[in-house]
C-alpha positions as CSV (number, residue, x, y, z in Angstrom):
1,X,-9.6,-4.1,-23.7
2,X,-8.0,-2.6,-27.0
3,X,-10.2,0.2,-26.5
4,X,-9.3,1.1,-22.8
5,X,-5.4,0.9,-23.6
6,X,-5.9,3.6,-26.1
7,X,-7.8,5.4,-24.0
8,X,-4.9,5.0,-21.4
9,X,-2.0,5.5,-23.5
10,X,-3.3,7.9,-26.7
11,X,-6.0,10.0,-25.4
12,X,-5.8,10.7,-22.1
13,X,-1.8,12.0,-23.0
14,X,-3.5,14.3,-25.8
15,X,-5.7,15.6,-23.3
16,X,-3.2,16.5,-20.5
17,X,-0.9,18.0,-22.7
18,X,-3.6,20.2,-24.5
19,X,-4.5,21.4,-21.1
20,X,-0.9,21.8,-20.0
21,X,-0.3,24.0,-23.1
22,X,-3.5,25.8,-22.4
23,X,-2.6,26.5,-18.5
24,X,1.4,27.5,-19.7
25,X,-0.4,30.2,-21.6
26,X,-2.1,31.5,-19.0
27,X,-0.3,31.1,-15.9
28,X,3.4,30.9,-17.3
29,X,5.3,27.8,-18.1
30,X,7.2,27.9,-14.8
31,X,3.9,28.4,-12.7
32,X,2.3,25.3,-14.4
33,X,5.2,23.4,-14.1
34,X,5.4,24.3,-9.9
35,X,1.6,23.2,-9.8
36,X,2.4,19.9,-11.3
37,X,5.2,19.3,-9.0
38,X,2.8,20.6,-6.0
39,X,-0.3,18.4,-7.1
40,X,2.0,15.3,-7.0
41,X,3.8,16.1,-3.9
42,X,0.2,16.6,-1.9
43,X,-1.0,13.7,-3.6
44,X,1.5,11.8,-2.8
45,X,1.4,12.9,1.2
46,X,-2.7,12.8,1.1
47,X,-2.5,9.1,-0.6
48,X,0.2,7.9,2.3
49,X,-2.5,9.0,5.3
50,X,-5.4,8.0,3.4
51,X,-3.9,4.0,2.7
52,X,-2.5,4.3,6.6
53,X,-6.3,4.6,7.7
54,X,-6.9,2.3,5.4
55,X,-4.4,-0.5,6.5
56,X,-5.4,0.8,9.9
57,X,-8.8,-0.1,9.5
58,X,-8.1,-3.4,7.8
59,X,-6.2,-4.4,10.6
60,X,-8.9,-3.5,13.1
61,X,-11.3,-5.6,11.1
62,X,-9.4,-8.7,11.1
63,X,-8.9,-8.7,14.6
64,X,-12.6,-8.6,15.1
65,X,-12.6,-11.5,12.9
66,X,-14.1,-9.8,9.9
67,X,-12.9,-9.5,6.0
68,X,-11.3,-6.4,5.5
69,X,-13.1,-7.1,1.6
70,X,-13.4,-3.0,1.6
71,X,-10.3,-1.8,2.5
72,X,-9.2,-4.0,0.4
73,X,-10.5,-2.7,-2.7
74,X,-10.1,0.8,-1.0
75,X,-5.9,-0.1,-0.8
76,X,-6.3,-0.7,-4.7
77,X,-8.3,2.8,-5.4
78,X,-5.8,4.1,-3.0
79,X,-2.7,2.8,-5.5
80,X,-4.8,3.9,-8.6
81,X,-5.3,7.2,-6.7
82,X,-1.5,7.5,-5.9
83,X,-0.5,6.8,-10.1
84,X,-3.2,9.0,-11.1
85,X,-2.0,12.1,-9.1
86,X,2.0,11.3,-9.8
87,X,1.2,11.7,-13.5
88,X,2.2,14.6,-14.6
89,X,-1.3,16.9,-15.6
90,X,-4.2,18.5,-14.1
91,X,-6.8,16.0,-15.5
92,X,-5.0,13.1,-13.8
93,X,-5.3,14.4,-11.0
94,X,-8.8,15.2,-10.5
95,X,-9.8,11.8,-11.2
96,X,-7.1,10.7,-8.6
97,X,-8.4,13.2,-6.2
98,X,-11.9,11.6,-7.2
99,X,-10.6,8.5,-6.2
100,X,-8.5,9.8,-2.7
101,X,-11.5,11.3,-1.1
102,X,-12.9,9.4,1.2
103,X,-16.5,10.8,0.3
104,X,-16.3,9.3,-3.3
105,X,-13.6,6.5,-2.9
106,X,-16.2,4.7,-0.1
107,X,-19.6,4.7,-2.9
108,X,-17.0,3.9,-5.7
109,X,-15.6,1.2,-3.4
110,X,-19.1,-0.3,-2.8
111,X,-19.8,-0.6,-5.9
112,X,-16.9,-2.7,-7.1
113,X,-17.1,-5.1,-4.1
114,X,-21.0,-5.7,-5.0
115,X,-19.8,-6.5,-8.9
116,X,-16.6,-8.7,-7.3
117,X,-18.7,-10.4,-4.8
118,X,-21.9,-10.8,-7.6
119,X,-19.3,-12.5,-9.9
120,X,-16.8,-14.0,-7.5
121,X,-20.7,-16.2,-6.2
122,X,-22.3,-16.9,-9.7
123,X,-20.6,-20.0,-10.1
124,X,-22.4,-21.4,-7.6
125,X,-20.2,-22.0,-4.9
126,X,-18.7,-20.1,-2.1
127,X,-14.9,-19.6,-1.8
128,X,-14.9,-22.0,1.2
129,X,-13.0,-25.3,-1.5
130,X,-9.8,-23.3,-1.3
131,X,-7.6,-22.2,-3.9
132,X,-8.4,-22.9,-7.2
133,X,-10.1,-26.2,-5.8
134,X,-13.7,-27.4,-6.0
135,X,-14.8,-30.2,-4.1
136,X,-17.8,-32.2,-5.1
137,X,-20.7,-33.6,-3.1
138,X,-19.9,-37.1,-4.9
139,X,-17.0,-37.1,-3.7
140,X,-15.7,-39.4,-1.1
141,X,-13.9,-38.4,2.4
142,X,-11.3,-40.8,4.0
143,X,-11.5,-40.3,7.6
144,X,-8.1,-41.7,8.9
145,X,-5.5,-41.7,11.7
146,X,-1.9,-42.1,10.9
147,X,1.1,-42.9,13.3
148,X,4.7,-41.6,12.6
149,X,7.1,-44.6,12.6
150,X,10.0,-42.5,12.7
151,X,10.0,-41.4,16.3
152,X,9.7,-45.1,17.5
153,X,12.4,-46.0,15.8
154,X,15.5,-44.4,15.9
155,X,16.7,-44.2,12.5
156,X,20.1,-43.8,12.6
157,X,21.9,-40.9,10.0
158,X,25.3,-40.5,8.8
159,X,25.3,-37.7,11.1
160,X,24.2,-39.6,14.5
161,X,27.5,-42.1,13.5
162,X,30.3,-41.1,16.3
163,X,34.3,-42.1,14.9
């Protein structure tokens, strides 16, 4: 974890501002700086249509009934995808573009839902206990009926009191 939050925060800024300098030089400061403000603004648009389908598509599937377990994890590349290409740099936002693309994002997607689903099963039961709840084989089920008392008998309120 120590290792990715350098990653995050030390080297990738060291490499996007070694390739900044390095494009500055060639195209001009003011050209660089108009393709970092384009990249985002595209980005920004292509991520907004891409996480419409998306939503479109989840909401499809649960009216059939289904998990929308892919779009899901697609919505969360889509937000990663959306950061990625609002940074400021030109290696950002390839990887974002990586991720926006529905060619890669599905195969990427795919393969985090098989590792969430693989881990989300190992211990042995299926999400069907409910939240944070396990229930045991051993233990016992009340079966009951219950009547409420407070309809049959007119409780009377400060409020139901006429002056």
């Amino acid at each position: 974890m120590v290792f990715a939050l350098f990653l995050i925060f030390i080297v990738v800024p060291i490499v996007e501002i070694s390739i900044l300098i390095q494009v500055g030089e060639q195209l001009g400061v003011v050209t660089t700086v108009a393709l970092v403000i384009l990249t985002a603004a595209i980005g920004a648009s292509l991520v907004r249509s891409q996480g419409l389908q998306t939503l479109m598509a989840a909401q499809q599937k649960i009216q059939q009934g289904q998990q929308p377990a892919q779009e899901v994890v697609e919505g969360v590349m889509l937000a990663i995808a959306g950061v990625l290409l609002v940074t400021p740099g030109f290696a950002t936002d390839i990887l974002g573009l990586l991720v926006l693309t529905p060619f890669t994002r599905k195969p990427i997607a795919n393969y985090f839902l098989s590792k969430l689903i693989v881990k989300g099963m190992s211990g042995g039961q299926p999400f069907d206990a409910g939240f944070g709840q396990q229930r045991r084989d051993n233990e016992d089920i009340i079966d009951g009926e219950f009547t409420n008392k407070d309809h049959e008998h007119h409780i009377e309120h400060d409020e139901d009191k006429k002056p």
